[in-house]
VMD Tcl script that draws the C-alpha trace (Angstrom):
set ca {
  {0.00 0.00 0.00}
  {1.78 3.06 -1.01}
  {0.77 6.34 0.55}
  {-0.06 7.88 -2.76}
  {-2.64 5.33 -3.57}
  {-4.25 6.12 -0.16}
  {-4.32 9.73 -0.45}
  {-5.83 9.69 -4.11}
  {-8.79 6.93 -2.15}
  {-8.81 9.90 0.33}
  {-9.53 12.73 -2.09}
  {-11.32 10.93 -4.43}
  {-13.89 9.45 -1.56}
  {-13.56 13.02 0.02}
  {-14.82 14.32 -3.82}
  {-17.47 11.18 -4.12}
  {-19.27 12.33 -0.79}
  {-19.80 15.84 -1.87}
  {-21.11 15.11 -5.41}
  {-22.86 12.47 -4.33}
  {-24.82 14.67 -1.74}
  {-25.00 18.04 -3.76}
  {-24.57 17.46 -7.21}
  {-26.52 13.76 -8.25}
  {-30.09 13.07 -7.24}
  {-31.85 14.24 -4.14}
  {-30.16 17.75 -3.89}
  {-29.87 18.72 -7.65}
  {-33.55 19.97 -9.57}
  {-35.70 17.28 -7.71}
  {-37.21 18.85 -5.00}
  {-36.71 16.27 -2.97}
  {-39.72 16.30 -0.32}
  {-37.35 14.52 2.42}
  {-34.16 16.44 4.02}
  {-30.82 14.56 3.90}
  {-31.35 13.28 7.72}
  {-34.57 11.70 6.95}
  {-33.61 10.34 4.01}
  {-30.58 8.22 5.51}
  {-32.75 7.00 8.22}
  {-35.62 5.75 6.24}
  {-33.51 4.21 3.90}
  {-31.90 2.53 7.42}
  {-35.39 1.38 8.64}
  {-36.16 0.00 5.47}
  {-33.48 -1.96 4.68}
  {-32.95 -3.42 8.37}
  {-36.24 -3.33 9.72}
  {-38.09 -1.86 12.79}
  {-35.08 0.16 15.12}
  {-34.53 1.69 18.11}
  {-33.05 4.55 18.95}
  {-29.99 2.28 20.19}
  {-29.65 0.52 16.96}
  {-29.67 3.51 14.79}
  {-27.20 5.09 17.01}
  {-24.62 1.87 16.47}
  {-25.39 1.92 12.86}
  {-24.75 6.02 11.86}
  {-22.62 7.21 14.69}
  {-24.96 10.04 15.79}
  {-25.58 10.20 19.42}
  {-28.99 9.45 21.02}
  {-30.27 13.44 21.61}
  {-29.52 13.57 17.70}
  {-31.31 11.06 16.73}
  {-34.15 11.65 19.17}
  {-34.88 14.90 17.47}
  {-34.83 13.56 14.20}
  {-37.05 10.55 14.78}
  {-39.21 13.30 16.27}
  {-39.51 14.94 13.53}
  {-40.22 11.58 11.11}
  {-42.97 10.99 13.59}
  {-44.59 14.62 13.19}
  {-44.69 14.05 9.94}
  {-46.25 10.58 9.69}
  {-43.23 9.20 8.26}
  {-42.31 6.72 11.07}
  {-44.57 5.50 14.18}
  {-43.32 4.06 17.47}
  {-44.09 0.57 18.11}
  {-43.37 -2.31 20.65}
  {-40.55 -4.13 19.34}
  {-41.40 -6.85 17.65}
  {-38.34 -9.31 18.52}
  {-39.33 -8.66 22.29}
  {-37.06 -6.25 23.23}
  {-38.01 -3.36 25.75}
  {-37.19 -0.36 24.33}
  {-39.41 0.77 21.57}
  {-38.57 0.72 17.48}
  {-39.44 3.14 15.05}
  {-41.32 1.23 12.09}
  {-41.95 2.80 8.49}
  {-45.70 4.15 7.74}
  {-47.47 3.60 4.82}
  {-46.88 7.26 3.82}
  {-43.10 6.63 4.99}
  {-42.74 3.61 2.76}
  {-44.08 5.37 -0.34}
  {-42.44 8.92 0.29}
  {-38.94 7.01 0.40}
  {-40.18 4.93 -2.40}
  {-40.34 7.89 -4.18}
  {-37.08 9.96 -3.34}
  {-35.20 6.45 -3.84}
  {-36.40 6.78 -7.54}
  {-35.76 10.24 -7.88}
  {-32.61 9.82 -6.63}
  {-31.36 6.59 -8.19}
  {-33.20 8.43 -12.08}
  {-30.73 11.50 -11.89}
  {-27.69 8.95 -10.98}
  {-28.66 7.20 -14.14}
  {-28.69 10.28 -15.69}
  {-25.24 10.96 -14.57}
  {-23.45 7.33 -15.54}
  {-25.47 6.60 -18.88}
  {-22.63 5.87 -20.75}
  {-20.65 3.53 -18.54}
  {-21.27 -0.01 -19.43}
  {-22.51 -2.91 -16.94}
  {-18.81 -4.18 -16.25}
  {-17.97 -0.78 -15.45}
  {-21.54 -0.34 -12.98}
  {-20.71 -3.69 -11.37}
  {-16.97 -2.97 -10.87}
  {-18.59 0.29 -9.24}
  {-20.82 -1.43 -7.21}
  {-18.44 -4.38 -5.71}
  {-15.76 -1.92 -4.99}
  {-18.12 0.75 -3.11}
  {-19.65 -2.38 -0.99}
  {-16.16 -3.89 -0.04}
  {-14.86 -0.48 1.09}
  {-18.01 0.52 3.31}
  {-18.15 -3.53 4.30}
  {-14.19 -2.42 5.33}
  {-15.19 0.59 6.90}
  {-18.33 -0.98 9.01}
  {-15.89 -4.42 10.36}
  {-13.43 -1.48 11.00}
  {-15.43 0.09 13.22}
  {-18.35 -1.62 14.27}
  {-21.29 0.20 12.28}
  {-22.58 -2.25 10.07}
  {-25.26 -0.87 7.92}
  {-28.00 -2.95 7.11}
  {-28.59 -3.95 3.21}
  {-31.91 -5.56 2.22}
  {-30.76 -8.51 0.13}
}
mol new
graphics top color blue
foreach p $ca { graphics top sphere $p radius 0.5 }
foreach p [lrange $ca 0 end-1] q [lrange $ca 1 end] { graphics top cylinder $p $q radius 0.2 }
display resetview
């Protein structure tokens, strides 16, 4: 591993995040009805199921007052409800709505259209090679420190 292989992975992840955010999909001519926040956690609750507070902390790093407020805010706005967890546990899990399901739905198209838009001329080796090497460096980053993020399969 040569150091000037791991700062172009640096810059060029550094680079990824900010286009990936700002310039592709949700953020760029959209509209996108859900903010950033409650997009990640949707996308979180969908993919692994109900979650509690607890879980969603492990998985995104964000401290419980964080994610209390933002949860708060999904369940204002009928997006999430609180439930009793379903595996038995005591603390409650936030579970997807019907209205939560389709607004994500929706902002998962939007998003994933407009990325289309951005790649339509690589070819499918070129998409797969993308995809394998973006899930073995977040599968890195999650055994690396302890955040594993749930996929649907």
């Amino acid at each position: 591993m040569t150091s000037d292989l791991i700062a172009a992975i640096e810059f060029e992840t550094l680079a990824f995040a900010r286009h990936i955010t700002s310039a592709v999909g949700r953020a760029r001519g959209d509209d996108p009805v859900l903010e950033g926040s409650a997009y990640t956690l949707l996308s979180l609750i969908a993919a692994g199921g109900p979650a509690s507070i607890g879980t969603l902390s492990d998985v995104t790093g964000l401290d419980a007052s964080t994610l209390n407020r933002q949860t708060a805010g999904l369940v204002r706005d009928g997006y999430v409800e609180r439930v009793a967890d379903p595996a038995g546990g005591i603390a409650r899990v936030f579970k997807l709505t019907f209205s939560g399901q389709m607004t994500l739905e929706f902002e998962q198209n939007q998003s994933r259209a407009a990325l289309a838009r951005t790649i339509n001329d690589w070819s499918d080796e070129e998409l797969g090679d993308l995809a394998r090497v973006l899930r073995h460096l977040n599968e890195s980053i999650e055994r690396r420190y302890v955040q594993p993020w749930p996929r649907a399969e």
